[in-house]
LOPAMAR-837702 format. One record per residue (C-alpha): x, y, z; residue number from 0. Coordinates in steps of 0.5 Angstrom, whole numbers, plus 500, padded with zeros to 3 digits. Each point is the difference from the previous one (the first is absolute). Layout:
BEGIN
> X:Y:Z:NUM
...
This chain:
BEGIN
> 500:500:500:0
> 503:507:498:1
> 497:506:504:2
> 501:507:497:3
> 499:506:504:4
> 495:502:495:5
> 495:498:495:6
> 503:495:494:7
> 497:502:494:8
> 504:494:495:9
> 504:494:501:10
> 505:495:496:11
> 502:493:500:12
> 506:498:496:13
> 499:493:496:14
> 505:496:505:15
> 497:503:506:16
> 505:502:504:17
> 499:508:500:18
> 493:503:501:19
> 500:508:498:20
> 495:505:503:21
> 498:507:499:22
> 497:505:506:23
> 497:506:501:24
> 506:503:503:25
> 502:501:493:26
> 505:493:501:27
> 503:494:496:28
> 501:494:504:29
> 504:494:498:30
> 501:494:506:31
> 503:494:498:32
> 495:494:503:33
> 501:493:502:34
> 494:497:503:35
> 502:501:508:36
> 504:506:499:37
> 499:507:496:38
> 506:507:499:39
> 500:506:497:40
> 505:500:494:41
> 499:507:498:42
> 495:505:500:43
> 498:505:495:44
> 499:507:501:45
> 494:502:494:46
> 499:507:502:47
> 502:503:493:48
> 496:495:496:49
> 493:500:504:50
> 496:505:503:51
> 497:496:505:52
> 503:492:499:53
> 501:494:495:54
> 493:497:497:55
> 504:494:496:56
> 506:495:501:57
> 503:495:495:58
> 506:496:501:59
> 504:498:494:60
> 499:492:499:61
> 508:499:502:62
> 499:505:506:63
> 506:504:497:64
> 495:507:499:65
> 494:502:504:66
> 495:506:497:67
> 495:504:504:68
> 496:504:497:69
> 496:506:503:70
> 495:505:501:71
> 505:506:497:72
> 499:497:493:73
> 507:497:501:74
> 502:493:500:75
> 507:498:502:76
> 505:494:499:77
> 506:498:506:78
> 505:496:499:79
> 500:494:506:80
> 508:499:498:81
> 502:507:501:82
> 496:501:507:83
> 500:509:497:84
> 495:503:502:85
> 500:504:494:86
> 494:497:495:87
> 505:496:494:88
> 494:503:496:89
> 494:505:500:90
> 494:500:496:91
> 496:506:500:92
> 493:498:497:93
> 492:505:500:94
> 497:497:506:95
> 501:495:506:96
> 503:495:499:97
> 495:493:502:98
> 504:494:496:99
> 507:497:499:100
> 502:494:498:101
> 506:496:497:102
> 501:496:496:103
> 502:492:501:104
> 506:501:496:105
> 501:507:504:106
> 501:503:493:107
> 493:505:500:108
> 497:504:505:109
> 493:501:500:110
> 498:507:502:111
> 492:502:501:112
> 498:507:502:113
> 493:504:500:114
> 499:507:499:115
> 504:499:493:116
> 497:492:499:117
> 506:498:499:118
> 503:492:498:119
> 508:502:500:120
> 505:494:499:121
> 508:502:501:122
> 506:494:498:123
> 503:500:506:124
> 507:499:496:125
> 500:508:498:126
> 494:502:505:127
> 497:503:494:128
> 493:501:499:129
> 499:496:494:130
> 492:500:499:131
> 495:504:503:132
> 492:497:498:133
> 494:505:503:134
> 494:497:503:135
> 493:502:500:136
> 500:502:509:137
> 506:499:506:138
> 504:494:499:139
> 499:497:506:140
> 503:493:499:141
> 506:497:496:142
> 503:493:499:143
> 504:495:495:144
> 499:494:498:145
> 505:495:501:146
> 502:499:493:147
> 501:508:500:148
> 495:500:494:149
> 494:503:504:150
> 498:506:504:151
> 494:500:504:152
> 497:507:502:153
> 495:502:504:154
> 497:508:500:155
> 495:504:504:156
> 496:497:495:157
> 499:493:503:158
> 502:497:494:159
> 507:496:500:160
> 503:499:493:161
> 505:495:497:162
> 504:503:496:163
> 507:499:495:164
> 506:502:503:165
> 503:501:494:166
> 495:504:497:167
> 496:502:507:168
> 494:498:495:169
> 493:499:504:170
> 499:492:499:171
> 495:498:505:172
> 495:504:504:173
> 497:498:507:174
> 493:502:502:175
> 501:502:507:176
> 498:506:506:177
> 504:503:504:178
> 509:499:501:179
> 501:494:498:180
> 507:496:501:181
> 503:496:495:182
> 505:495:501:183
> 504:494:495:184
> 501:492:501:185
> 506:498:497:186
> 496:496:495:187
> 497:506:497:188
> 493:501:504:189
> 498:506:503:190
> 497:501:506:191
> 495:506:502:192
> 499:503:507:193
> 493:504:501:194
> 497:502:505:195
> 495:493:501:196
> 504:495:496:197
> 506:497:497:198
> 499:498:493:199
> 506:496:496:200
> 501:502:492:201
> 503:495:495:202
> 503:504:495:203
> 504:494:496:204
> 496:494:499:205
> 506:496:501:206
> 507:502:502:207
> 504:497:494:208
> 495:504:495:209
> 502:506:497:210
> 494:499:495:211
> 495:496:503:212
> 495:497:495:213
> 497:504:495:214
> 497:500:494:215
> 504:500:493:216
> 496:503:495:217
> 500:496:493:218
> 506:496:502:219
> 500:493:497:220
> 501:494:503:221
> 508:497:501:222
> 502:506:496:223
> 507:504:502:224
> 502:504:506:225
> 505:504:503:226
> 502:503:505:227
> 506:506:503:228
> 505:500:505:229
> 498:499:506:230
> 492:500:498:231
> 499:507:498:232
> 497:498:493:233
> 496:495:498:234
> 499:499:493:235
> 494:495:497:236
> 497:499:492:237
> 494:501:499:238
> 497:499:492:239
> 504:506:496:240
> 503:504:506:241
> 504:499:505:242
> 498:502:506:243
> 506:503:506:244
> 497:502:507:245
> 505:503:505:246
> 498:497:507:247
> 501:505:506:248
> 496:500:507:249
> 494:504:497:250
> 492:498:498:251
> 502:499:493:252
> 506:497:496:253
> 503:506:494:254
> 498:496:494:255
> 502:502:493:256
> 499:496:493:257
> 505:500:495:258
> 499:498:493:259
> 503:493:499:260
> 498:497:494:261
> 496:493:499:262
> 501:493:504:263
> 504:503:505:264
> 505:493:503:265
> 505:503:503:266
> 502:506:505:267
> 506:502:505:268
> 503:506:504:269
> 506:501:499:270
> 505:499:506:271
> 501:508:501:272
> 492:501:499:273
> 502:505:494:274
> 496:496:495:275
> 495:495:499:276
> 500:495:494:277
> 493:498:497:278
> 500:494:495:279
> 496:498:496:280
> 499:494:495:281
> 503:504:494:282
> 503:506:504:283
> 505:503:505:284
> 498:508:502:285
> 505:502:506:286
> 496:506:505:287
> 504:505:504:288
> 498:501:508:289
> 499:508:499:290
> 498:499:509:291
> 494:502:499:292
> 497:493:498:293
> 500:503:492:294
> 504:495:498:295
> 501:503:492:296
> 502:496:495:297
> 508:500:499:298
> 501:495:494:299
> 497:494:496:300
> 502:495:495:301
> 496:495:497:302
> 502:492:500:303
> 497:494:498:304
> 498:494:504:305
> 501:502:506:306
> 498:497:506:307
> 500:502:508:308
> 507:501:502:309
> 503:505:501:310
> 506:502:504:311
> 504:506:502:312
> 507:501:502:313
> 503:502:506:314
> 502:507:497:315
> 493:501:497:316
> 502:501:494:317
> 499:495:496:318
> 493:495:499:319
> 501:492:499:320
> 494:497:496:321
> 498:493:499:322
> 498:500:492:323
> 499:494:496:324
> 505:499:497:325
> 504:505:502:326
> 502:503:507:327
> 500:508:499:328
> 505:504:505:329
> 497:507:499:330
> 502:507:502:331
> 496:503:505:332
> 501:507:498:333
> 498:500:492:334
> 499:493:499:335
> 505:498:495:336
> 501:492:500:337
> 508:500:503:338
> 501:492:499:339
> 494:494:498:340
> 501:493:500:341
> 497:494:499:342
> 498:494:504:343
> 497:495:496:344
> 496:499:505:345
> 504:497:505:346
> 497:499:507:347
> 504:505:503:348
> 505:506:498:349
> 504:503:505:350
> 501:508:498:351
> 507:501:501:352
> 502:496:493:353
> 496:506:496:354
> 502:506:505:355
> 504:502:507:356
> 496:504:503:357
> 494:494:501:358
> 505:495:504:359
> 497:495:505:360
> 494:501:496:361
> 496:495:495:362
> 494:499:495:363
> 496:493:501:364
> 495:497:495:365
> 493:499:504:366
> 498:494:496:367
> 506:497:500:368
> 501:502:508:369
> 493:496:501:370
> 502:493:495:371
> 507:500:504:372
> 497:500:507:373
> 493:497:500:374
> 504:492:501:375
> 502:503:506:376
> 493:504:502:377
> 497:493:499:378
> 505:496:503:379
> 497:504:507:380
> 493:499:498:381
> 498:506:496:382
> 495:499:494:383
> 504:505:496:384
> 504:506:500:385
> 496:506:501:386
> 505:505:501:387
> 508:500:497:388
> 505:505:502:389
> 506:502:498:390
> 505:504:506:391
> 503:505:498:392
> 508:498:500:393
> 497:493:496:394
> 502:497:506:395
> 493:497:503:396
> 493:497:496:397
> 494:502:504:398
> 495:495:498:399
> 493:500:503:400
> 495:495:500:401
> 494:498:505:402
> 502:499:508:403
> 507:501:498:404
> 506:504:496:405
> 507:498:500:406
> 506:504:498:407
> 504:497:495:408
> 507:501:498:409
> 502:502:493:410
> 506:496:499:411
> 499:494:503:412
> 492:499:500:413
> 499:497:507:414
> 494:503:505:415
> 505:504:506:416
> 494:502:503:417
> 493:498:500:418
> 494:504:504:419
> 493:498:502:420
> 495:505:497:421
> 492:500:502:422
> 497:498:493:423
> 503:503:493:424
> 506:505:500:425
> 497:506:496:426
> 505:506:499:427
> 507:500:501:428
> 505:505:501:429
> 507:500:500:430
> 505:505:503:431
> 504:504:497:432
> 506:497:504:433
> 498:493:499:434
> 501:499:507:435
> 491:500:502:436
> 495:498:496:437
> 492:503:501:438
> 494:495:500:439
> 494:500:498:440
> 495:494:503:441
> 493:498:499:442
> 498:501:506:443
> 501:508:498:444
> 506:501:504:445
> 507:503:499:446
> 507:497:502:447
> 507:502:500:448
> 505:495:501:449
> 508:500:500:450
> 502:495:496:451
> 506:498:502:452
> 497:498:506:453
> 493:499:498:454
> 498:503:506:455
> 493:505:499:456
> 503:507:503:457
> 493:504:498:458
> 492:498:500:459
> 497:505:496:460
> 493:498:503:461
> 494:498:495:462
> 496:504:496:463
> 494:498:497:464
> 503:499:493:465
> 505:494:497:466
> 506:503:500:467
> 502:498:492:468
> 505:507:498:469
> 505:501:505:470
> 507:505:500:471
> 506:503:505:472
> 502:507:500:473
> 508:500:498:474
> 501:500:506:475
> 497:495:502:476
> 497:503:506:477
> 493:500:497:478
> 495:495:498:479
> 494:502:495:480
> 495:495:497:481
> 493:499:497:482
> 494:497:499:483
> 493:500:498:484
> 494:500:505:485
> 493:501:498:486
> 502:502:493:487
> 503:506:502:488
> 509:500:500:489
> 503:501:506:490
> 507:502:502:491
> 504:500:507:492
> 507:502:502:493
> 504:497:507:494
> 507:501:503:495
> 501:492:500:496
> 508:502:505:497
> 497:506:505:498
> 505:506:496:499
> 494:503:498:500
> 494:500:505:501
> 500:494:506:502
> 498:494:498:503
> 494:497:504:504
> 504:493:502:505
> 507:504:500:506
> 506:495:498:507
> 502:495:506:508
> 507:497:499:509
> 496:493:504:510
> 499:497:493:511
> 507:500:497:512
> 503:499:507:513
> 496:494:499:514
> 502:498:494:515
> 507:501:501:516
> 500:496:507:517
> 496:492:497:518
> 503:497:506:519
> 496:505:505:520
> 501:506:502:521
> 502:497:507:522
> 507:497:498:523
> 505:503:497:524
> 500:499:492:525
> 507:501:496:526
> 498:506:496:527
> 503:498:493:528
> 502:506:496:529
> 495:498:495:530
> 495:501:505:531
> 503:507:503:532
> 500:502:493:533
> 492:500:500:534
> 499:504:507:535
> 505:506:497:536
> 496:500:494:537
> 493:500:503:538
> 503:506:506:539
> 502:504:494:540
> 494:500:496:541
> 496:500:506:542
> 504:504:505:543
> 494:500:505:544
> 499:492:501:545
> 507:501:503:546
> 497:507:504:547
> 493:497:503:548
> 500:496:506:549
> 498:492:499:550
> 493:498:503:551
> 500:501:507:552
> 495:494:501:553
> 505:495:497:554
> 505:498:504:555
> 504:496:496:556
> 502:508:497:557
> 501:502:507:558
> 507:498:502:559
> 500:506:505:560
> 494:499:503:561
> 498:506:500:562
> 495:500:494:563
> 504:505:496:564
> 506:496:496:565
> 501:502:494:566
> 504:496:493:567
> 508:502:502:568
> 498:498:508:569
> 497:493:498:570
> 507:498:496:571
> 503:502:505:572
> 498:495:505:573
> 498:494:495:574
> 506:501:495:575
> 508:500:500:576
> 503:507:501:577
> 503:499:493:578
> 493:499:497:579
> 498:507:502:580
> 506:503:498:581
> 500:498:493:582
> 493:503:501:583
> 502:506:502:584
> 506:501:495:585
> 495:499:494:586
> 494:505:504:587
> 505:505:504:588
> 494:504:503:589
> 497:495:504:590
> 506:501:505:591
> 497:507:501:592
> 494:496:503:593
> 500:502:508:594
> 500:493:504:595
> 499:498:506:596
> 503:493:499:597
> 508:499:502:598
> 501:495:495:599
> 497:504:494:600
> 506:504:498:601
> 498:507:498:602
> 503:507:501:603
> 497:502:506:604
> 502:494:504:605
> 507:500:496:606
> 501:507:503:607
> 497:499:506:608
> 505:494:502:609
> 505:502:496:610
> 501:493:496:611
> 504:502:495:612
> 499:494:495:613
> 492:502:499:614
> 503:506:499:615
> 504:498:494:616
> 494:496:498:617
C-alpha cells in the first residue's frame, strides 16, 4: 500500500511489476521499487513546471526504461528511469490535457490522447519526433496497442471506441458505447472494452494466423493460378480475363485493382523483391510493375507459343523462366526479350542451371510425367491413384497425393522417403519457394505445412469451409495463400504458417522434433547423429520461435527441470551428449543467446557468470 499525503490522481505499473509510478495533487511524480512484502522510493519528480494542478496519465515503457506523464497544462513528459535526472528527456507541448498515454509492445510508438485540441499523436521513441497526428470528433480519452502493433483502439468523450490502422491511423471499427470506455488488447488479438456496467471482449481476427480470413473472390476460376508478395502483402489470383491484386492490411476492406492479363491465365508469380508481377497465359508472357500503390501498369509483354503453368523467377528479379512446349524460355523482366531457350523433348525434369546461371538450384517437371513416375508408389501405399504431383522447386522432391496418404519421392532414385497420413484425397499442393516446406490442402478442407526434412506439421491453417484445390507460398515462405469454392461462390484465405508475421493459433513447439530426434525415448539419452543435428538446426533456422517457445507444461516427458517452462536447448542439454549441443550451437549461434537456468546447457550468460572459458569458445 503506498500512502501520498495528497489525492492521487494517475498510477502506472511496469510490465514486470516491480515498480508502480504514482501522481498526486501535490504536483509530484513518485516512482517506488515494490516486492510483495516491501516498497521504497526510487525518485520523486517535482512537476511543478509542466502542470497546474497534477498529473492525469501515466505510462510505463514495456522495457521499463521510460515513464511518460501527461498533464492538465497540456503538457506530456518522458523521463529516462536510467538516468535517474530530473529534467524530462522530452516534453511534449499539446492543445488541451493530456487524458491518455501508451507504449507501444516494441516500445517503438508512444501514443498521446488529448481533449481541447482531440488529438491522437504517435511519437518514434528513437528520434522522440512526432510522426503522426489524427484529429478525433471530442477529447481522447483512452488509447491503447494491439500486441502485434498493427491497431490502436481510442476511446472519446463521445462514447465510441474506435479501432484504427496505426499505420494510417484510419478508422477501421467503431464500437457503440456511453460514457468512457477503456479499451485493452490480448495477445491473441482480441480487444476488451470496459464501460461503466459491463466488460465485452471484440474479435478482430478470426483466427490469429490470417492475414486475410476467408473472402470472397469475384470471378476467379476453380484451380486457377495464385501468387503472393513478400511477407503477404499482396496477393494476386486470375479471374476470366483479369487479373486481380488486392493489397492485405488491417483494415475493413483489402485495396483491390485488376489489371488486363489477357486469356486463359495459367501462371503467376511476384518477384523476390516485389517490384514486378509475371502474369502467363497459354500464348503470352506480360510483366507488370508494383507502382506502390496497388496499380501495377504494365511493364512489357512478349508472346510465346505452347506455353504451360510454370514460370520462375530469378534471384536477382531480372529474368523469368517459362515452362514451354517445347522450349523453356528464359526471359528478361524489363523489355521481355528471350535471352536464351531450350529444348526439353519432353524429359520429365529439367534442371534451369544447364540454360542459365542465375536459376541454380531451380527446375522444371513435366506433370503428367510426375504423375506416371509415381502412381507405383502411391499405389504401392494404397492410393487409387495419383491426384496431386508436384515437383519441388530445387528438382529434388516429388510430392504426390492420393486418398488417405501422400508421399515424398526422391527424383534421382524414385524411392518414397517419407509418407504422411492425410484425411480423404490430397487436394491442393504447394511448395515453397526454398523446398524445405510443402503446403497441403485436404478433403477434410484443411490447410498443413510440413517441414520435409522431418515431416513434421509445423503449421494447422485451420479448416475452411471449402477444398483447399489451389494452394501457394510468398517468396519468403513465410505466408500461405489457398482457395476453393463454396456454394458456388470462390473464396481465398491468406495465413502466416511459421509465426513471423501474426502469432500463430497453435504457436510452433519443439515436443514433436524432439520426439522424433529421440526413438528410444526421451527418458534416455540417444547419441545424436550428425544427420540428425542437422535436421534440428534447419528447423530453428526456419522457424526460430520452436527454439523460443516453452514446450508443453502438461508434458512431463518435455520437463527436465520440473518447472514447467523448459524450452528445446534445456531438454538437449539433459537428454543428450554435450557435444551434440555444441554442434547445434555452431550450426545456430543465436541459440547460445538464450538465457537458462540449466547449468548443463551452455549458453553465454551462464558461461559468463561462471567463467567457463571453453562454452565461451563455443
Amino acid at each position: 500500500e503506498i500512502e501520498r499525503s495528497n489525492h492521487v490522481h494517475a498510477c502506472a505499473v511496469t510490465p514486470d511489476g516491480n515498480k508502480v509510478a504514482v501522481a498526486d495533487a501535490n504536483k509530484k511524480v513518485a516512482v517506488y521499487s515494490v516486492t510483495l512484502t516491501s516498497k521504497s522510493q526510487i525518485i520523486e519528480y517535482d512537476v511543478t513546471p509542466y502542470v497546474f494542478e497534477f498529473g492525469i496519465s501515466l505510462s510505463f515503457a514495456h522495457s521499463g526504461r521510460w515513464l511518460a506523464m501527461g498533464g492538465d497544462m497540456r503538457k506530456a513528459c518522458v523521463w529516462d528511469q536510467h538516468r535517474r535526472d530530473q529534467n524530462p528527456l522530452r516534453v511534449f507541448g499539446r492543445g488541451g490535457h493530456i487524458n491518455a498515454l501508451d507504449f507501444s509492445p516494441s516500445d517503438k510508438w508512444l501514443a498521446i490522447g488529448s481533449g481541447g485540441d482531440n488529438l491522437l499523436t504517435l511519437v518514434d521513441t528513437a528520434t522522440w519526433d512526432i510522426m503522426h497526428e489524427e484529429l478525433q470528433p471530442s477529447d481522447v480519452h483512452d488509447v491503447s496497442f494491439s500486441y502485434d502493433e498493427l491497431a490502436i483502439s481510442l476511446s472519446s468523450m463521445q462514447g465510441a471506441m474506435q479501432v484504427m490502422n496505426r499505420a494510417s491511423l484510419e478508422t477501421t471499427h467503431e464500437i457503440p458505447g456511453k460514457g468512457r470506455l477503456l479499451g485493452r488488447w490480448t495477445p491473441d488479438g482480441t480487444l476488451v472494452v470496459m464501460t461503466s456496467d459491463k466488460i465485452d471482449t471484440h474479435d478482430y481476427k478470426t483466427r490469429r494466423d490470417m492475414l486475410l480470413p476467408e473472402t470472397d473472390a469475384p470471378n476467379r476460376l476453380l484451380k486457377a493460378p495464385l501468387a503472393l508478395s513478400v511477407h503477404g502483402k499482396t496477393c494476386a489470383y486470375a479471374a476470366r480475363d483479369k487479373v486481380v491484386t488486392m493489397a492485405i492490411g488491417f483494415q475493413k476492406e483489402p485495396s483491390i485493382n485488376k489489371v488486363d492479363a489477357g486469356k486463359n491465365v495459367v501462371g503467376l508469380a511476384f518477384a523476390p523483391d516485389n517490384t514486378k508481377l509475371a502474369v502467363l497465359t497459354d500464348s503470352e508472357l506480360r510483366v507488370f510493375k508494383n507502382d506502390q500503390n496497388n496499380k501495377w501498369p504494365k511493364l512489357s509483354s512478349r508472346a510465346l507459343g505452347g506455353v504451360s503453368s510454370e514460370l520462375r523467377w530469378s534471384k536477382s528479379a531480372k529474368l523469368v523462366a517459362v515452362y514451354g512446349r517445347p522450349s523453356i524460355y528464359i526471359v528478361r523482366a524489363n523489355d521481355c526479350v528471350v535471352v536464351a531457350e531450350k529444348q526439353h523433348d519432353n524429359e520429365i525434369v529439367v534442371d534451369l542451371a544447364r540454360i542459365s546461371p542465375e536459376f541454380a538450384g531451380h527446375a522444371f517437371g513435366s506433370t503428367d510425367k510426375l504423375k506416371a513416375a509415381v502412381t507405383p508408389i502411391l499405389v504401392a501405399l494404397g492410393a487409387k491413384r495419383v491426384q496431386e504431383a508436384m515437383l519441388s522447386p530445387d528438382g529434388n522432391l516429388i510430392a504426390a497425393g492420393g486418398n488417405g496418404v501422400l508421399s515424398l519421392v526422391d527424383r534421382k532414385t524414385m524411392e518414397s522417403t517419407l509418407e504422411l497420413a492425410t484425411k480423404g484425397w490430397v487436394m491442393g499442393l504447394a511448395w515453397a519457394p526454398d523446398s524445405k516446406t510443402l503446403a497441403i490442402g485436404a478433403h477434410d478442407k484443411t490447410v498443413q505445412v510440413v517441414h520435409v526434412a522431418s515431416g513434421i506439421v509445423i503449421a494447422h491453417l485451420g479448416e475452411r469451409q471449402y477444398w483447399p484445390t489451389a494452394l501457394a507460398f510468398s517468396a519468403d515462405c513465410g505466408v500461405v495463400i489457398d482457395s476453393g469454392s463454396f456454394s458456388n461462390k470462390p473464396k481465398i484465405c491468406v495465413s502466416s504458417c511459421d509465426g513471423s508475421t501474426v502469432p500463430l493459433i497453435e504457436p510452433l513447439d519443439a515436443g514433436a522434433l524432439l520426439r522424433m530426434q529421440a526413438p528410444t525415448g526421451l527418458a534416455k539419452r540417444s547419441a545424436f547423429t550428425e544427420e540428425r543435428v542437422a535436421i534440428v538446426a534447419e528447423m530453428v533456422e526456419l522457424f526460430p520461435r520452436m527454439a523460443l517457445n516453452p514446450l508443453d507444461p502438461a508434458d512431463k516427458e518435455l520437463q527436465p527441470l520440473g518447472q514447467g517452462a523448459a524450452r528445446l536447448t534445456e531438454v538437449l542439454a539433459t537428454r543428450t551428449e554435450r557435444p551434440m549441443l555444441e554442434a547445434l550451437f555452431d550450426k545456430v549461434p543465436a541459440l547460445a543467446l538464450l538465457p537458462s537456468k540449466n547449468i548443463s546447457t551452455p549458453t553465454f550468460d551462464l558461461a559468463l557468470k561462471l567463467r567457463d572459458v571453453r562454452t565461451l569458445r563455443v
